[in-house]
C-alpha positions as MATLAB code, in Angstrom:
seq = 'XXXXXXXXXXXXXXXXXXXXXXXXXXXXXXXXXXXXXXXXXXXXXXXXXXXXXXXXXXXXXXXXXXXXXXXXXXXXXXXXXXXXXXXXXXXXXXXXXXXXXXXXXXXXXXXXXXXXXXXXXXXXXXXXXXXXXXXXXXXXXXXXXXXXXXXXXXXXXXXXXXXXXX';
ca = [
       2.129  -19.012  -43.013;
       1.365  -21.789  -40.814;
       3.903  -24.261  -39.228;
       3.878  -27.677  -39.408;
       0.295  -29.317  -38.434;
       1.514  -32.596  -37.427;
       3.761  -30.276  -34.826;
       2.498  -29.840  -30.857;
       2.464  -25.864  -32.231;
       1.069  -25.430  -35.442;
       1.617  -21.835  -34.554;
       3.515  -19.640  -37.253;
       7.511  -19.642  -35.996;
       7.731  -17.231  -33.330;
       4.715  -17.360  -32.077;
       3.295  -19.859  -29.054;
       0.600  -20.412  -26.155;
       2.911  -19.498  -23.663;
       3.486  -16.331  -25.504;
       0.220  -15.551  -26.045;
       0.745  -14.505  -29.335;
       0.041  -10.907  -30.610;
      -3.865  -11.167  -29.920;
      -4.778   -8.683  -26.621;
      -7.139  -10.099  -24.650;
      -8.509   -7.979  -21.552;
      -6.371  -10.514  -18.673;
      -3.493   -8.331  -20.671;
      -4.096   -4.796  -20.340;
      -3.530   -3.057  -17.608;
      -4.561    0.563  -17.386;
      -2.740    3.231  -15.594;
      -4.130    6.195  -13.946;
      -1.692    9.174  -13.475;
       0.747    6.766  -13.498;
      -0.696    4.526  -11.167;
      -1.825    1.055  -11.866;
      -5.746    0.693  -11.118;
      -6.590   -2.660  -10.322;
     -10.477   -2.678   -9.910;
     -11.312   -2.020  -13.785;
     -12.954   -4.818  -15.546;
     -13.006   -2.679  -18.639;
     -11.825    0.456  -20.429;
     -13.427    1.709  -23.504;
     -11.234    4.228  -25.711;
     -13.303    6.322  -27.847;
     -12.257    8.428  -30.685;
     -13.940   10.745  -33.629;
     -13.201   13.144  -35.838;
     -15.649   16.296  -36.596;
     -16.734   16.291  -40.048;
     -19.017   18.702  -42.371;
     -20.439   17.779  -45.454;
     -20.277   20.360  -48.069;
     -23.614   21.165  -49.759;
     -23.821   23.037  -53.081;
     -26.880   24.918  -55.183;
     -28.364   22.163  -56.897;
     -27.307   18.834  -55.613;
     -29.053   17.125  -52.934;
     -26.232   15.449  -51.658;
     -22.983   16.736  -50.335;
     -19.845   17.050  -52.791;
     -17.735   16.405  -50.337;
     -17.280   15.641  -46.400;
     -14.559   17.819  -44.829;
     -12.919   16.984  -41.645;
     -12.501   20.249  -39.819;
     -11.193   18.812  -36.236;
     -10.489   16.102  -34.248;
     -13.057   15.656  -31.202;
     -12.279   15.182  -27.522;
     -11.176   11.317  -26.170;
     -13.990    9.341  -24.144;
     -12.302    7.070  -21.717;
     -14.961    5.041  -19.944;
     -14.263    2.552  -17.182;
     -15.578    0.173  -15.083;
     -14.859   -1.975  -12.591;
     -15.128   -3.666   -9.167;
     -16.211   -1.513   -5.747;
     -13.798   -2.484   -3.772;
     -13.482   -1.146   -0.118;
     -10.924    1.510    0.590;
      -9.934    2.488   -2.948;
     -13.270    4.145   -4.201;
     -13.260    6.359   -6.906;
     -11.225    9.388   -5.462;
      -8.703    6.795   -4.727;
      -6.693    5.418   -7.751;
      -9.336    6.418  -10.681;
      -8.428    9.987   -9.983;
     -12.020   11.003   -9.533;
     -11.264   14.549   -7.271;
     -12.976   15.598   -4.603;
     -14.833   18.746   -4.496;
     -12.051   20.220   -2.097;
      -9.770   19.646   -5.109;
     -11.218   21.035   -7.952;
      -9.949   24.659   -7.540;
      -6.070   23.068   -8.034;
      -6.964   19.873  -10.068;
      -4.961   19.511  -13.117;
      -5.330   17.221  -16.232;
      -3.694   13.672  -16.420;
      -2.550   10.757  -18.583;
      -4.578    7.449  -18.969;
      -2.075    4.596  -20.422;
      -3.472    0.920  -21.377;
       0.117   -1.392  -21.089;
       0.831   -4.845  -22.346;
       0.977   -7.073  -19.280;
       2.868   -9.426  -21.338;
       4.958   -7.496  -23.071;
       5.368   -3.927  -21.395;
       4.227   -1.854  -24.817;
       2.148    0.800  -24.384;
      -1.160   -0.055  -26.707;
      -2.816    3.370  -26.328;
      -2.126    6.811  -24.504;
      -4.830    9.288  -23.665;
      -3.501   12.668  -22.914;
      -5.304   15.952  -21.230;
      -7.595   13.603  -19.369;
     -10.581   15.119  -17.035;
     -13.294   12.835  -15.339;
     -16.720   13.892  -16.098;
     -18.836   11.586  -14.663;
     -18.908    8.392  -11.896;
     -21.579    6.142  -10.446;
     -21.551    3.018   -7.982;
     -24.294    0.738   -8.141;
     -25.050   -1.640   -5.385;
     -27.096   -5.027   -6.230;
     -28.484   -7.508   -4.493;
     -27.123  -11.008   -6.198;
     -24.310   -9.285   -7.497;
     -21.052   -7.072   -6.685;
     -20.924   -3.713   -6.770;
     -19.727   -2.483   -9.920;
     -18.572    1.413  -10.434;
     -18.373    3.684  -14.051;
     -16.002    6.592  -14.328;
     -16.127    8.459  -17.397;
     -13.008   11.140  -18.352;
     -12.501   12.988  -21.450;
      -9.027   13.757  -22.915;
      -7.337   15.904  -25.686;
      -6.123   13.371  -27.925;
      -5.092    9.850  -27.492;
      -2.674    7.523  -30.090;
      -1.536    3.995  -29.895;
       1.307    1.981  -30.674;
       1.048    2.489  -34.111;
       1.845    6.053  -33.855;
       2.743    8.799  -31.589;
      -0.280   11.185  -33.301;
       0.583   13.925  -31.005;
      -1.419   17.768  -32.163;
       1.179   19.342  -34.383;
      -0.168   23.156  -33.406;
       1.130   24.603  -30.804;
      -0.535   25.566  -27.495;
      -1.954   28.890  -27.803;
      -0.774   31.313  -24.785;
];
């Protein structure tokens, strides 16, 4: 439902450009590290599957059925601006050798700039991987990649409901 046309905002009621509307553009999200705002990503890329099987039987040659028998691990990848004195053992968590033997897991949280929601939560998260490139003609971009245990978004707090085995 559309407002009026003839109006400076033909927006629907509620909505305007110095709102932003409900559209979430990347100058929006914010992503936290461990509870720490980190500044130098230019992206974050939230990636989530389920494991599947399809179900074969004696004289078919395609499956009956697909069953889903688990939710896979979160890939978080990120990238951003090299920026001096906060490489990636600084904010993006990435631990240093000296700190693997006590290292424990952490929360990744993309926020709302505009309004303060939470749009996704990854939970259990690791880093697995980082590189820095260094160009000639361009800046120096770096790529951290974590994995987590489950992640869920606004829509729903999809939180494992097993319990933690001992």
């Amino acid at each position: 439902m559309a407002g009026n046309p003839s109006s400076p905002n033909p927006l629907p009621k509620g909505y305007s450009a110095q709102k932003g509307g409900k559209v979430v553009t990347g100058a929006r999200a914010k992503v936290y590290v461990n509870n720490n705002l980190v500044g130098i990503f230019e992206s974050c890329t939230v990636s989530s599957s389920l494991g599947t099987e399809p179900i074969f039987l004696l004289g078919r040659y395609s499956p009956d059925e697909i069953a889903v028998t688990s939710s896979e691990a979160v890939n978080v990848t990120c990238s951003g601006f090299r920026v001096v004195g906060a490489g990636v053992h600084t904010l993006p968590a990435f631990p240093l050798v000296s700190d693997l033997l006590l290292f424990d897991p952490f929360t990744i949280t993309v926020v709302d700039r505009q309004t303060g929601e939470t749009l996704e939560t990854i939970l259990g998260c690791v880093p697995t991987s980082n590189n820095t490139n260094y160009n000639a003609k361009a800046t120096s971009k770096v790529n951290i990649s974590y994995i987590g245990t489950i992640a869920y978004n606004e829509d729903a707090n999809d939180s494992d409901p097993g319990n933690s085995l001992p």
